[in-house]
C-alpha positions as CSV (number, residue, x, y, z in Angstrom):
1,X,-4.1,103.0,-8.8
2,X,-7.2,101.2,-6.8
3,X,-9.8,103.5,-5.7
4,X,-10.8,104.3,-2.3
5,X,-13.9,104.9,0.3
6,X,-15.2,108.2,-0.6
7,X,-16.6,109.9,2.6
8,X,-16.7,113.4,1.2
9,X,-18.3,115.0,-1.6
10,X,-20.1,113.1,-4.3
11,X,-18.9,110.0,-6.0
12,X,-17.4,109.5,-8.7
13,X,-17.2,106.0,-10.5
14,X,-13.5,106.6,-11.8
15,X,-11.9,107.6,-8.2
16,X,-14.5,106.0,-6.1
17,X,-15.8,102.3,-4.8
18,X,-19.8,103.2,-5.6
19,X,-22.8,101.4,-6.1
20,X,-25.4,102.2,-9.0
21,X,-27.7,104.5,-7.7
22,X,-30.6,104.2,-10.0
23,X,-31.2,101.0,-7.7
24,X,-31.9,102.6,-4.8
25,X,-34.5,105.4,-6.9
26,X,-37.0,103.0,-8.1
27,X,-40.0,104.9,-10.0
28,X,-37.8,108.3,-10.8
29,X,-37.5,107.8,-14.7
30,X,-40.9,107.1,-14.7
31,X,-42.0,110.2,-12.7
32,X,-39.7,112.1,-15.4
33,X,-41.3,110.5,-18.4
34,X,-44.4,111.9,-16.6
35,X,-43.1,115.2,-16.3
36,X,-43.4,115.5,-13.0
37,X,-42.3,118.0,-10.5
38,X,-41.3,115.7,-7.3
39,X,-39.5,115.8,-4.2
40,X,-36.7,113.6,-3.2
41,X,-35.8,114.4,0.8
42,X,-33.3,112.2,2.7
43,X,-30.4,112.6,5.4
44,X,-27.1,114.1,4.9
45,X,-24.8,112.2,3.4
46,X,-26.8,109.4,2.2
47,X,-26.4,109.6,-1.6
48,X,-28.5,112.3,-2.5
49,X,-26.3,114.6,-5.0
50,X,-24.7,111.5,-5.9
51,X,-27.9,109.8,-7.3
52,X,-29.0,112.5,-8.8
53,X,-25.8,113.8,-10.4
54,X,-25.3,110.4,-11.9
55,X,-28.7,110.0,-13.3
56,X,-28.5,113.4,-14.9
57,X,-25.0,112.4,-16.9
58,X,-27.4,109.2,-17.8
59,X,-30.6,111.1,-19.3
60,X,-28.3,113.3,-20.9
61,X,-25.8,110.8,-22.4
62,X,-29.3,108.8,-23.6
63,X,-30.0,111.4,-25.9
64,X,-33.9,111.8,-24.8
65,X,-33.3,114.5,-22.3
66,X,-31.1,117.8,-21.4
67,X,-30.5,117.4,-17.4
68,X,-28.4,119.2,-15.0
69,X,-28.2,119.1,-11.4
70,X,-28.2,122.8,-10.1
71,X,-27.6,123.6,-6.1
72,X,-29.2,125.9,-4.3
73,X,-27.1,127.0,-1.7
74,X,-25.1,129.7,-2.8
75,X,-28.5,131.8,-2.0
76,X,-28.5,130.8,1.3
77,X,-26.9,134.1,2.7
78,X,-29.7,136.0,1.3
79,X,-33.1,135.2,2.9
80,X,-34.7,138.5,2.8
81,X,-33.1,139.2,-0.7
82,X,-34.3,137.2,-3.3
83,X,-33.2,139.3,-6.0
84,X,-29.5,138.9,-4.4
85,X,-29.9,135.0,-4.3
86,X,-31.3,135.0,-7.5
87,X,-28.2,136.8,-9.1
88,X,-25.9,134.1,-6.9
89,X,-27.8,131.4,-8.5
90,X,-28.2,131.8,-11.6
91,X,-24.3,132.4,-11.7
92,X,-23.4,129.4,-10.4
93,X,-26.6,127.2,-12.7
94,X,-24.3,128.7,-15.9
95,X,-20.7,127.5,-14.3
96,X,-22.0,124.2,-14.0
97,X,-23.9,124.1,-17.4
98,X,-20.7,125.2,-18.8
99,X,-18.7,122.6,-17.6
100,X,-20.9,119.5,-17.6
101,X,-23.2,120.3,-20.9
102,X,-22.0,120.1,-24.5
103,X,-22.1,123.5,-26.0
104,X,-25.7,122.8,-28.6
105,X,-27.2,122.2,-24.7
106,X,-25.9,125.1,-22.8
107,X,-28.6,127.5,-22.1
108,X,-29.2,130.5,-23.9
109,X,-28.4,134.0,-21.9
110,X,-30.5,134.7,-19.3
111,X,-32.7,137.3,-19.6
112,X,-32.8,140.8,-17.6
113,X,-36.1,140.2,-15.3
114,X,-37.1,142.3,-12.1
115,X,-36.2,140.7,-8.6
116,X,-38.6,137.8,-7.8
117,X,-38.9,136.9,-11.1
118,X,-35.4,135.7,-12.5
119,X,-35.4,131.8,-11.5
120,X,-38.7,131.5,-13.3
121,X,-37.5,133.7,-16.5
122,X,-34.4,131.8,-16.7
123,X,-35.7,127.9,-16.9
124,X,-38.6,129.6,-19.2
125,X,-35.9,130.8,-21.7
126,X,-33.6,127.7,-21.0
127,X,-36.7,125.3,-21.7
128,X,-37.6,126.9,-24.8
129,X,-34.2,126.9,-26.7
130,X,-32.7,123.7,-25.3
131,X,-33.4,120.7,-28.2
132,X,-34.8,118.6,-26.4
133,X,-36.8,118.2,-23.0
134,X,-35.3,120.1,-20.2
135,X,-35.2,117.9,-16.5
136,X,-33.6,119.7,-13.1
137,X,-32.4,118.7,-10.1
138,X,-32.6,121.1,-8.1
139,X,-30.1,120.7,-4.6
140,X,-30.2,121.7,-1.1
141,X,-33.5,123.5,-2.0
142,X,-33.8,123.6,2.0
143,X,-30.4,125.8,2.1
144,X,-33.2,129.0,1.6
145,X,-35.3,130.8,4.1
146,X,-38.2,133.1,4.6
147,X,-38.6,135.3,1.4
148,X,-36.1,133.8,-0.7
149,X,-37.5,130.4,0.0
150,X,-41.0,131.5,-0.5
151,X,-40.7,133.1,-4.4
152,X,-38.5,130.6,-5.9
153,X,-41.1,128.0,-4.6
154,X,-43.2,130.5,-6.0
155,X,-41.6,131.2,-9.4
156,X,-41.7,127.5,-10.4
157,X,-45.3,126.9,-9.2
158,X,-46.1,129.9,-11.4
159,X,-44.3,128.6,-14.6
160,X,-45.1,124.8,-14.1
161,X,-48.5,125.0,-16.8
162,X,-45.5,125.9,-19.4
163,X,-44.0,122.7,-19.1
164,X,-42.6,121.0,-21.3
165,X,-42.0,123.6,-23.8
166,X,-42.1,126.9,-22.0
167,X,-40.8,125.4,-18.4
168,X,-38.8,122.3,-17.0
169,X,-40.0,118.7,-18.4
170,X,-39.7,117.7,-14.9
171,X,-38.6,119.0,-12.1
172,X,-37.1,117.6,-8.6
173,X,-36.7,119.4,-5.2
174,X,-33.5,118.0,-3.2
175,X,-33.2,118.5,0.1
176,X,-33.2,117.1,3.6
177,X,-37.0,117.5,4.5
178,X,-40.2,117.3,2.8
179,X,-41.4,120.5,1.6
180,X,-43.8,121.3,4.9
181,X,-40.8,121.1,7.0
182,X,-38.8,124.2,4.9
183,X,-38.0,126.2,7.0
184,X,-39.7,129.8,7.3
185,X,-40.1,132.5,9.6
186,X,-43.0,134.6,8.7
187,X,-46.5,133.6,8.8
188,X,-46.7,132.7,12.6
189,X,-44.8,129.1,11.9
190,X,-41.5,127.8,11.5
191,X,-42.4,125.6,8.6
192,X,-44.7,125.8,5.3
193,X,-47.0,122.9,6.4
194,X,-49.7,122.1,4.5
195,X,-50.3,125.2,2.7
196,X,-46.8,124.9,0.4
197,X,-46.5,127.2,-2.8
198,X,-45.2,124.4,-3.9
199,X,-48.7,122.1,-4.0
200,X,-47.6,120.7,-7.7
201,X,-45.4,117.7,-6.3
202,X,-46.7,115.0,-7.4
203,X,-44.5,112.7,-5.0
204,X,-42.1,112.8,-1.7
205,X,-39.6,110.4,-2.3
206,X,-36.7,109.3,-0.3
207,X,-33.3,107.3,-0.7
208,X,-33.3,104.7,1.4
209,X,-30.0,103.3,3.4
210,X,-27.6,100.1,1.5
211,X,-28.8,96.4,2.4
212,X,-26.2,93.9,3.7
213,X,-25.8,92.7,0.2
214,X,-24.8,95.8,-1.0
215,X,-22.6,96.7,2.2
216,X,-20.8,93.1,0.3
217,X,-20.9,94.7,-2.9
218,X,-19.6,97.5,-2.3
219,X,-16.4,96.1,0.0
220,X,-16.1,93.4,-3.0
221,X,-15.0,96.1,-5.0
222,X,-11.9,96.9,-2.8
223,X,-11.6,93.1,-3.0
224,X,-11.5,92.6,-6.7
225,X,-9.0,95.9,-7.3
226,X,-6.7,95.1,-4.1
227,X,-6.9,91.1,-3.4
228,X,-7.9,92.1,0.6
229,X,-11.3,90.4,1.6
230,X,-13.7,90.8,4.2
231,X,-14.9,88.2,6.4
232,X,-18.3,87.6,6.5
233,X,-18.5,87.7,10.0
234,X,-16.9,91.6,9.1
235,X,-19.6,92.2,6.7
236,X,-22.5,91.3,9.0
237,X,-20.6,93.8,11.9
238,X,-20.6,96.4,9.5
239,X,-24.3,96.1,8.5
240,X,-25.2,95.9,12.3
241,X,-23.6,98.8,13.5
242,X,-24.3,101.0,10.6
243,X,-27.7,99.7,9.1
244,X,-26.2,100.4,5.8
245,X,-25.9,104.1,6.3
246,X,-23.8,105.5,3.4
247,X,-21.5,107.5,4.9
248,X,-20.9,105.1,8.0
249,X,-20.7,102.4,5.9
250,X,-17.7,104.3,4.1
251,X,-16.1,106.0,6.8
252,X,-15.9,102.2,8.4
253,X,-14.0,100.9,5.4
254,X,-12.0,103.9,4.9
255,X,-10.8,103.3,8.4
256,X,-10.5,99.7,8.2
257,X,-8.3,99.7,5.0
258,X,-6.5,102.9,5.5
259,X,-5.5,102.6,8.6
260,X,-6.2,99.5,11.0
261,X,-5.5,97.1,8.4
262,X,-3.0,98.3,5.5
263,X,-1.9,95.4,4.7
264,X,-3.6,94.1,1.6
265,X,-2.5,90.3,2.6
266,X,-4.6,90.6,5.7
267,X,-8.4,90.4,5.6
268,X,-10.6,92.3,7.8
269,X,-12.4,91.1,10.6
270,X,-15.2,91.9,12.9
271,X,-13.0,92.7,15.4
272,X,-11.4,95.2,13.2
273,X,-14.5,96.5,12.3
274,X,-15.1,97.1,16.2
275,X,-12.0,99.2,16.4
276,X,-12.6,101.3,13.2
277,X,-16.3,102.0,15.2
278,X,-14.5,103.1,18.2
279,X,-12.2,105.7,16.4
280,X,-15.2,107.4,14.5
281,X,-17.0,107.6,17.6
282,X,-14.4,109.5,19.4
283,X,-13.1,111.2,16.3
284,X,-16.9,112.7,15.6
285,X,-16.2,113.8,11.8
286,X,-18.5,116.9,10.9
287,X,-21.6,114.8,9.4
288,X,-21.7,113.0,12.9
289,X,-20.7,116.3,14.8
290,X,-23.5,117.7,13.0
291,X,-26.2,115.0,13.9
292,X,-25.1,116.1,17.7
293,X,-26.0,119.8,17.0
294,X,-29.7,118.5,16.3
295,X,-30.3,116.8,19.6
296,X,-30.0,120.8,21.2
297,X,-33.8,121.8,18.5
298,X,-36.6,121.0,20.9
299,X,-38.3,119.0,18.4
300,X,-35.8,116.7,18.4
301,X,-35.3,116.4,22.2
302,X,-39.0,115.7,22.3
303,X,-38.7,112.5,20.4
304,X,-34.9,111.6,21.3
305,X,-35.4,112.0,25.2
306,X,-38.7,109.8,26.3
307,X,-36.7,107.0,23.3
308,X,-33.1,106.7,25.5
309,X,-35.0,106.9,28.8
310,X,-37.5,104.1,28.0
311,X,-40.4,106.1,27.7
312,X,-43.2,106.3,25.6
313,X,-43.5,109.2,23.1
314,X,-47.3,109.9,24.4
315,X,-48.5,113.6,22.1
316,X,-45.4,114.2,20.1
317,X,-46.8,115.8,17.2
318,X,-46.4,113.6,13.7
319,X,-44.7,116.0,12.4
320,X,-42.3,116.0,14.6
321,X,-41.8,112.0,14.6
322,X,-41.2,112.8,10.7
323,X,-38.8,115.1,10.7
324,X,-36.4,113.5,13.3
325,X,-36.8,110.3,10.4
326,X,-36.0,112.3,7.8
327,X,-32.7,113.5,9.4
328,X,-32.1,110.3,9.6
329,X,-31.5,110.1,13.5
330,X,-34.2,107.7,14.3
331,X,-36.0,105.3,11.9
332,X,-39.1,103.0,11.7
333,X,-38.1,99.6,12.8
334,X,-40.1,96.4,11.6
335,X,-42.0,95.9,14.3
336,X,-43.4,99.8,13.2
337,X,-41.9,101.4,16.3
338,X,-39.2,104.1,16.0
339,X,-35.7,103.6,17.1
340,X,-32.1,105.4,16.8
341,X,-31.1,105.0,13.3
342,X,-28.3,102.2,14.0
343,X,-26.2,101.3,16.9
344,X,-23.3,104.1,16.2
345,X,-25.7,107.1,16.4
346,X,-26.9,105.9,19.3
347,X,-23.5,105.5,21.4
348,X,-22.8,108.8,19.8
349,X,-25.6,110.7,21.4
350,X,-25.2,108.8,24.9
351,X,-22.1,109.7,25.0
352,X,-22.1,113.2,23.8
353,X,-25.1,114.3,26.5
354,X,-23.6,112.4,29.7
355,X,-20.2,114.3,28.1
356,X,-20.8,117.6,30.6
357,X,-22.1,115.2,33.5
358,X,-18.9,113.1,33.0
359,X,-16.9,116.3,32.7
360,X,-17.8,117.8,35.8
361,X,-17.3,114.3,38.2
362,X,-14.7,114.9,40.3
363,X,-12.0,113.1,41.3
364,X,-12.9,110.3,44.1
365,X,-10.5,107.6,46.3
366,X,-11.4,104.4,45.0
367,X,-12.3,103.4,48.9
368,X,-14.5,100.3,47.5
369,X,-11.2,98.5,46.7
370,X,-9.5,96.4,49.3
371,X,-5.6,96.8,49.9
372,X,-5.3,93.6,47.4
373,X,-7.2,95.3,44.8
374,X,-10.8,93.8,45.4
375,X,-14.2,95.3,45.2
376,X,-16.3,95.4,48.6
377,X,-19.7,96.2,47.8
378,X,-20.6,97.9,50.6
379,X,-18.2,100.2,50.8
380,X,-19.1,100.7,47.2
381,X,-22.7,101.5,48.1
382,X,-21.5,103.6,51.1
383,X,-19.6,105.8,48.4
384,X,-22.3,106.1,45.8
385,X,-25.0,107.1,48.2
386,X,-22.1,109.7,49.8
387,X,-21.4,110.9,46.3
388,X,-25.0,111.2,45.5
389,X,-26.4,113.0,47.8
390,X,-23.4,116.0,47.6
391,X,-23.0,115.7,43.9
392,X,-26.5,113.7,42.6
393,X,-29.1,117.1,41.8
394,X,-26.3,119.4,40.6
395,X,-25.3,116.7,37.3
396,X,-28.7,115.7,37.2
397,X,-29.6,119.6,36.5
398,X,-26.8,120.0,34.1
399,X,-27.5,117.3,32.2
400,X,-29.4,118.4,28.9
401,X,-32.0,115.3,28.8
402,X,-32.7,113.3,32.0
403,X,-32.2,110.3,31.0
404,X,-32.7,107.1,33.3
405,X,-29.9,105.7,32.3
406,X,-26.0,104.6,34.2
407,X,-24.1,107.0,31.1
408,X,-25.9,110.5,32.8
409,X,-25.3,109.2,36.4
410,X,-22.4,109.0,38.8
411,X,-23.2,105.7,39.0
412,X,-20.5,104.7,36.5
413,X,-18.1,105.2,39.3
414,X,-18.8,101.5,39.6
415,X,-17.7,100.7,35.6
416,X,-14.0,100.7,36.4
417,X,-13.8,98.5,39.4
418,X,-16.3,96.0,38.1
419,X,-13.8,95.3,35.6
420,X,-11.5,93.8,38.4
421,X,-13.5,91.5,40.4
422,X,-11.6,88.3,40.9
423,X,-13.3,84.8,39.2
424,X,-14.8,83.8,42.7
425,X,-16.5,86.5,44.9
426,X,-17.6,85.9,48.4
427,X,-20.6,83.7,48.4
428,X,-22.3,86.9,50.6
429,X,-21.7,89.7,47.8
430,X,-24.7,90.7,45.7
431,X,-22.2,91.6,42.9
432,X,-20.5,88.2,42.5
433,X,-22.8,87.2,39.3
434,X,-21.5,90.5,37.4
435,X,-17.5,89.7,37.3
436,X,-16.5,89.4,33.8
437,X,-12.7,89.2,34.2
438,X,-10.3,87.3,36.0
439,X,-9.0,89.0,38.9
440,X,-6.1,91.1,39.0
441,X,-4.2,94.3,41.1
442,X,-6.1,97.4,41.2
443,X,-4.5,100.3,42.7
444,X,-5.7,102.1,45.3
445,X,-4.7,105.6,45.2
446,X,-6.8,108.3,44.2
447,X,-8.3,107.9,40.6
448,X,-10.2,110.1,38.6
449,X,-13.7,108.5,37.4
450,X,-14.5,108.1,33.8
């Protein structure tokens, strides 16, 4: 059986079409060698556990290294109880030592310590038995808050002079942020900043997105186990509207092959590739759904909002700029401004806050179409200005950016009708240069506005 376009979960080379992802972590072996203690931060669904799952199996198959990549997130319920999350994670840590460690590399029981102390007691104990060097990867270190957050940061700080013998060779902190953007709530901020109990990184890394060539590579493998090719032309789309995003670049194929285009005898196209966008755009899976849920945090808004309404960013703190990158919503383009991360984020979040403005329009007569179905202008103008001045400042207030823009407007009342201009306007019309399309029947009855 071929494999297929993973789009949740990690990959796995046997089931899944994956790329090697060393490639994309230049200079982690070498910070391992070093025994650092690092941090690699990135967006969701970019690669992350991936990565670092594989490269685990790899130092450990080698033979130079014990390495397991442990998660976080089961302590996530228990901010104000580290004791609690401590007990969840270390649970967990064994389950997955258990079932991905041979037995001479499983660590030794943990031992009894007092609440606050039992992450640091347990990789102390686990370093000092294991046969050779121990390396972590520790995930979705950003899953914690507040005083859980705080001690475990704390705990491996504290045991970090032990290393190699009596603590973790090396160490990595997964997550979605840099450590000053954990999240906290004591302390009169809502992040570490600069004064992190964990000041023993010695790097920030990130993963960064796929490049068109590996987009190819990646779809070549489909190729090579199915016999159905891409186009160029289909490869190039793909890159565009994704910038090599992971997941998009994924959930695209999946669609493409799946669904559109299940017959292996047909190759894909970039018109295909235009459809598949359209359906994950309107379908909004949970990683893009989730993207959405950010544009409602006002740090966010700050740097989204002056972006889609052609404005500059003017005081938006650094930080700020930062973490909207490292969620991966915007990125630094070439030129060294920011932008939205690739063309299918940004139709997303157009879309999704003119939504409730686009909701509440109601319906209007389509009085700017003659009986024969074509547009007069005037009376098109005559209706906007109408509609405007009954319906302009309510939409405008419930819209959650104000955005200069057609999408948070009524003015899209004029989308549909534009779309039915005849080839040849009258010479007098100010709207003869738009027509697109041939001409054909509108109707006239009452339509609702999209």
């Amino acid at each position: 059986m071929p494999r297929w376009f993973n789009t949740a979960g990690p990959c796995n080379p046997a089931d899944h079409y994956m790329l090697p992802p060393e490639e994309r972590l230049p200079g982690v072996r070498d910070l391992i060698d070093r025994k650092a203690y690092f941090v690699l931060h990135a967006p969701r669904q970019i690669g992350k556990t991936t990565s670092l799952l594989t490269l685990a199996q790899a130092l450990t198959r080698e033979g130079r290294y014990v390495a397991l990549l442990v998660s976080a997130e089961v302590g996530a319920p228990f901010p104000d109880d580290p004791g609690a999350a401590e007990l969840a994670m270390l649970s967990e840590w064994r389950g997955l030592a258990g079932s991905q460690l041979p037995a001479e590399l499983q660590p030794p029981p943990f031992p009894d310590a007092p609440p606050g102390q039992r992450i640091g007691a347990a990789l102390r104990a686990w370093a000092q038995a294991a046969p050779r060097p121990l390396v972590v990867f520790l995930d979705e270190i950003d899953a914690l808050r507040d005083i859980t957050l705080i001690s475990v940061l704390r705990q491996l700080r504290s045991g970090y002079p032990g290393r190699p013998h009596g603590f973790p060779h090396a160490l990595a902190l997964i997550g979605l942020r840099d450590v000053r953007d954990y999240k906290v709530a004591s302390g009169g901020g809502d992040r570490l900043s600069t004064s992190s109990p964990f000041n023993i990184k010695v790097e920030s890394l990130t993963l960064r997105n796929f490049t068109r060539d590996e987009v190819a590579a990646l779809v070549a493998q489909h190729t090579a186990e199915t016999g159905q090719g891409f186009h160029s032309s289909a490869v190039d789309r793909a890159f565009e509207l994704t910038q090599g995003q992971p997941w998009l670049v994924n959930a695209l194929a999946r669609q493409l092959v799946d669904v559109l285009v299940k017959d292996r005898a047909q190759p894909i196209t970039a018109a295909d590739v235009d459809r598949a966008k359209e359906i994950l755009i309107e379908r909004q899976d949970t990683h893009l759904d989730s993207l959405v849920e950010r544009l409602r945090e006002p740090r966010i808004r700050a740097v989204i909002e002056p972006m889609l309404a052609g404005g500059t960013l003017g005081d938006v703190p650094e930080d700020d700029r930062r973490f909207a990158v490292d969620l991966g919503l915007v990125r630094r383009a070439a030129e060294g401004g920011l932008v939205i991360a690739n063309p299918i984020y940004r139709e997303i979040i157009v879309r999704q806050l003119a939504s409730g403005v686009r909701d509440s329009l109601p319906r209007i007569p389509a009085t700017w179409l003659t009986p024969d179905g074509r547009l007069d202008a005037d009376r098109l103008l005559d209706a906007f200005l109408s509609f405007w001045r009954q319906h302009g400042e309510p939409l405008l207030g419930a819209a959650p950016y104000h955005l200069g823009h057609p999408a948070a407007t009524p003015a899209r009342a004029a989308d549909a009708p534009l779309s039915v201009l005849p080839a040849t306007e009258p010479a007098g019309s100010s709207l003869a240069r738009h027509s697109r399309t041939p001409s054909r029947t509108a109707p006239t009855s009452s339509r609702s506005v999209p």
